[in-house]
N, C-alpha and C positions, 0 to 999 in steps of 0.2 A: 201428382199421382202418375204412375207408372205401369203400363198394363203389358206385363212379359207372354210372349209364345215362341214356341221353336221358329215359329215363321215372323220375324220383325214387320214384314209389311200387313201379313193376317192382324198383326197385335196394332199398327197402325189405323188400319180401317175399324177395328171394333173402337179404338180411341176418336175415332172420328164422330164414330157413333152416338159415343156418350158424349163428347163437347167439353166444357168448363175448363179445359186446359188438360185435359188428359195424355199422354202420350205412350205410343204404345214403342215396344223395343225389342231385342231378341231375348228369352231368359236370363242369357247371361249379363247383357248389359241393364238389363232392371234389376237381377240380386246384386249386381257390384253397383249401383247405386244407390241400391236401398235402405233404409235402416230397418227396416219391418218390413218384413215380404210375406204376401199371404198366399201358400200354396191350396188350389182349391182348380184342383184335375181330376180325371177321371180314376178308378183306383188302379185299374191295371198300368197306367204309367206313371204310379208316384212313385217308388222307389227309383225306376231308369231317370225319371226327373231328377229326383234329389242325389243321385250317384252325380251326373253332370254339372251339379250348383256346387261340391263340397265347398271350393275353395272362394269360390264368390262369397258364400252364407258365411265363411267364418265370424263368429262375435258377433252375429245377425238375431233380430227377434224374428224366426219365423215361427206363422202362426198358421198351424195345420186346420184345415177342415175339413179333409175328407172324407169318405164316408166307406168304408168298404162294405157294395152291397151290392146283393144279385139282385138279379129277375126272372120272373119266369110266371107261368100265366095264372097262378095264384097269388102272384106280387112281389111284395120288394120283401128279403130277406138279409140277415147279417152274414159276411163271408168271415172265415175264419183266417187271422192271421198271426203267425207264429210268434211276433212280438207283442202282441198282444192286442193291438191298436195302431193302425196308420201313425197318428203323432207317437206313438212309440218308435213305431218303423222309424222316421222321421228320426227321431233323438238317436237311433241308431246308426244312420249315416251319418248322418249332423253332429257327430260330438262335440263340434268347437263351436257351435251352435248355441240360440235359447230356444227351445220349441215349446210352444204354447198349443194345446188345444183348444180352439172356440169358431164360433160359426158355424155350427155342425145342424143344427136345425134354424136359417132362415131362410127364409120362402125366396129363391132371385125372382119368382115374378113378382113379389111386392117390391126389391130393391129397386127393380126394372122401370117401374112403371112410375111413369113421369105424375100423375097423379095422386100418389100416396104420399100424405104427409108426415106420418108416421107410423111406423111398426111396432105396434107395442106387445112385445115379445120379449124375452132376458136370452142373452146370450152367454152360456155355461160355460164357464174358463176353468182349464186345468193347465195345471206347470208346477214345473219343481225351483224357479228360479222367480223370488216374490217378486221382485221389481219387473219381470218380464209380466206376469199374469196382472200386476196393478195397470202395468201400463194398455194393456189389452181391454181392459173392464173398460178406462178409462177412452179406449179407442170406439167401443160398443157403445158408449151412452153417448158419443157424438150426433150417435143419429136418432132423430125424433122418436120416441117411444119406448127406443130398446135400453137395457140396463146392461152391465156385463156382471155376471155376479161368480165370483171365487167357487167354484166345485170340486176341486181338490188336489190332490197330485196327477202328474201326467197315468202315473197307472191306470187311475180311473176313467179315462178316456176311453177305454173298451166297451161301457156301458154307454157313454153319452152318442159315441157313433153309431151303432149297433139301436142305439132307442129311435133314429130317422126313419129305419123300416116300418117301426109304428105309425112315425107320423104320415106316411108316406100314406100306410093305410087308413088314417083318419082322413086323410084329406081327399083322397079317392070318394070315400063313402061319402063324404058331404059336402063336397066339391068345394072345398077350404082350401086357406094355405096358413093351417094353426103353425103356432110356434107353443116356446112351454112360458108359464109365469111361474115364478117362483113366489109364494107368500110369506108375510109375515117378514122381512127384510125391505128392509127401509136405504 
């Protein structure tokens, strides 16, 4: 595993951090290694990110989770963007690209923390390219608890990013880190 930043020795030390063999590198040299590169920045530099990867990501699964959301002292809100959706953004720079959207609501302090055995949480995949979104389900159930479960084309990503402001305030109120479960899917 390969943990990209504009700063290769910042992405070094956070790989240090995590151990098991991580290694950290500059963006560009983790998207031209990569086969699946998961971008998962803050909103106001994904697009200036993903201008910089085009040609690295060619023929690439990447798999957006950002979240485009403000703050302010009533909480967390959805911002609005002209594509409709970050992983739309995303498929708009990236044409030569597969962009997936998923991992839009899981907790990093549960992924964090060296204690948690599993998350048992579903992580909602959208894309327009089926073998892109199976292969992502398939990446989400690696980890103890979580599922990845098919949500629909990448349009619908506007609702799934946009629903984190919820959770955001669920978790506030009850000092949680819910995710969603999807029922009745097996």
């Amino acid at each position: 595993m390969i943990i990209g930043s504009r700063d290769a020795s910042r992405a070094q030390g956070i790989a240090d951090e995590i151990g098991f063999g991580v290694v950290g590198q500059s963006n560009e040299d983790c998207a031209t290694e990569s086969d699946v590169v998961i971008v998962a920045v803050p909103w106001d530099g994904h697009a200036q990110l993903l201008q910089g990867l085009v040609a690295q990501l060619v023929g690439k699964v990447v798999v957006d989770c950002v979240n485009p959301l403000g703050f302010d002292k009533q909480g967390a809100f959805a911002l609005p963007v002209p594509e409709g959706s970050a992983a739309q953004q995303a498929a708009a720079i990236l044409t030569r690209s597969r962009v997936v959207g998923a991992f839009h609501h899981i907790s990093a302090v549960l992924l964090l923390d060296p204690d948690v055995t599993s998350i048992d949480t579903d992580v909602l995949v959208v894309g327009d390219d089926r073998e892109a979104t199976d292969l992502v389900q398939a990446l989400a159930s690696q980890i103890d608890g979580m599922r990845g479960i098919y949500a629909g084309r990448l349009r619908n990503c506007g609702q799934i990013e946009t629903f984190t402001a919820n959770l955001i305030s669920i978790n506030r109120r009850y000092k949680a880190h819910s995710g969603i479960r999807v029922t009745d899917v097996n």
